[in-house]
Structure formats: C-alpha cells, structure tokens
N, C-alpha and C positions, 0 to 999 in steps of 0.2 A: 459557401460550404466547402471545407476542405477533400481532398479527394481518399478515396481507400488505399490503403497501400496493398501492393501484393502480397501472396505469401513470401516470396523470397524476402522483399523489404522487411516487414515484419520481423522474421527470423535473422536478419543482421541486425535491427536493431533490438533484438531481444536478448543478442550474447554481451551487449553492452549494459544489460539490467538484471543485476544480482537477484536470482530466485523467479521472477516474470515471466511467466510462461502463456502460450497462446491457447483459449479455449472456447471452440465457435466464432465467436464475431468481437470476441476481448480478449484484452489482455489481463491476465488477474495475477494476484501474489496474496497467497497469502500468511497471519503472521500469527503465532503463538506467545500467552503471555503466562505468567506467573498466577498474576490475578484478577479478576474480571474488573475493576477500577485502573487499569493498568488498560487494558483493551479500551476504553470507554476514553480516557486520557489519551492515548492514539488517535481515534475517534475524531476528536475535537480539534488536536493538531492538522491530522489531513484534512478536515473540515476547512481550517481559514486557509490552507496554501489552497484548496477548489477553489473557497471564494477570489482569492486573488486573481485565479485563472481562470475566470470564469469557466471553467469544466469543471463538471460534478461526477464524483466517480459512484457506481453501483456500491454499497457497505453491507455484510453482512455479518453479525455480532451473533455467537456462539460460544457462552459464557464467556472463556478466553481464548475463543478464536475469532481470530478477524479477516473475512478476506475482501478485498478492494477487485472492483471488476471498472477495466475502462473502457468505452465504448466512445466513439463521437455518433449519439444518437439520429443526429441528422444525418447523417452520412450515413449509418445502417452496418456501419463497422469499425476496425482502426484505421486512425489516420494520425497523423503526424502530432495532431494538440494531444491524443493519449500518452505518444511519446513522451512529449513534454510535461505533464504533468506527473507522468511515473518519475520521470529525474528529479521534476521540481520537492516532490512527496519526500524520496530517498535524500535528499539533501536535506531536506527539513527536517527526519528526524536522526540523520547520521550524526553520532557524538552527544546523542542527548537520549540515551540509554538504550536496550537492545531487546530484543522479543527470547522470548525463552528457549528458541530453538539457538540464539546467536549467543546463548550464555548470560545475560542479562535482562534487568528489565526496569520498565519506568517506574517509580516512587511516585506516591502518589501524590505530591506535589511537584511534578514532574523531571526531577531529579533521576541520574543515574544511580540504584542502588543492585547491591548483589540479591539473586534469587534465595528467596527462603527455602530452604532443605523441607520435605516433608509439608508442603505451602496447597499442594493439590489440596481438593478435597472432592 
C-alpha cells in the first residue's frame, strides 16, 4: 500500500497539474463540454488509461460536466499512483480535442472539432 502524501507534497505536486485541485482526501478536476456525448466520450477514454493503471478514479457525469475525483482507496487518501494517473489521464487526452472551458471540444467520433455557437441547451 503506498503511503499518503502530506499537504505540503500534495500542493507541489498539484502546481504541476493544470486545473487539479485538492478536496478532502482527493484530488479532483473537473471538465466542461459542449455536449453531453462529448462528456460520455471523455468517460471512456479516462476509463482504458484507469484500466491500464490499475487505479480507478471516483467519475461523476452532470450532463456535460465531468468531474474525476482520485483517491488511492487503500490508503484512505492521496498518494503518489493518483499523481500518476492525473498525468497519465492529461496526457491521454492532451491534443485530441479540449473541454469547453479550453475553447474546444471532442467530435463525436472522437475528433478535435470547434464548439457549436448556441449548442447549449
């Protein structure tokens, strides 16, 4: 079982992860999309990089918002494999389209396309 990190550790490596902020016993981020198939499509990408790393993150789907909560369950906090899958996560979907607060967002074949003007509803 890996160990918890302090606060201090936590907050160094949390200026190293775009948006990640610390709340309770996780780290969570969360992300805005255009359209709720676009959320869902995020979804499933984070989903296989968890599986690869065997850590599973908390997901909670709110039309289109999405927020990831990491925890290492066994340990009862963060520790070091949350770090690691927050980067692994941000690399996986860096360059393959962007959440609606970053000006972009995922096509629903998972493609970069521009946000539809007036796409709310």
């Amino acid at each position: 079982m890996p160990r918890l990190l302090s606060r201090a550790e936590v907050d160094a490596r949390l200026k190293r992860l775009d948006g990640w902020k610390k709340e309770g016993r996780f780290i969570t981020k969360a992300y805005d999309f255009e359209e709720f198939m676009d959320g869902i499509l995020f979804v499933n990408k984070v989903a296989r990089v968890a599986e690869k790393q065997e850590h599973h993150p908390d997901i909670h789907v709110r039309y289109t918002a999405v927020t990831l909560s990491l925890q290492t369950h066994s340990s009862g906090g963060v520790t070091a494999w949350d770090f690691g899958l927050a980067r692994a996560i941000e690399k996986a979907i860096r360059g393959r389209g962007k959440t609606k607060t970053n000006q972009s967002s995922l096509g629903a074949d998972g493609s970069a396309t521009p946000p539809r003007r007036g796409a709310h509803k």
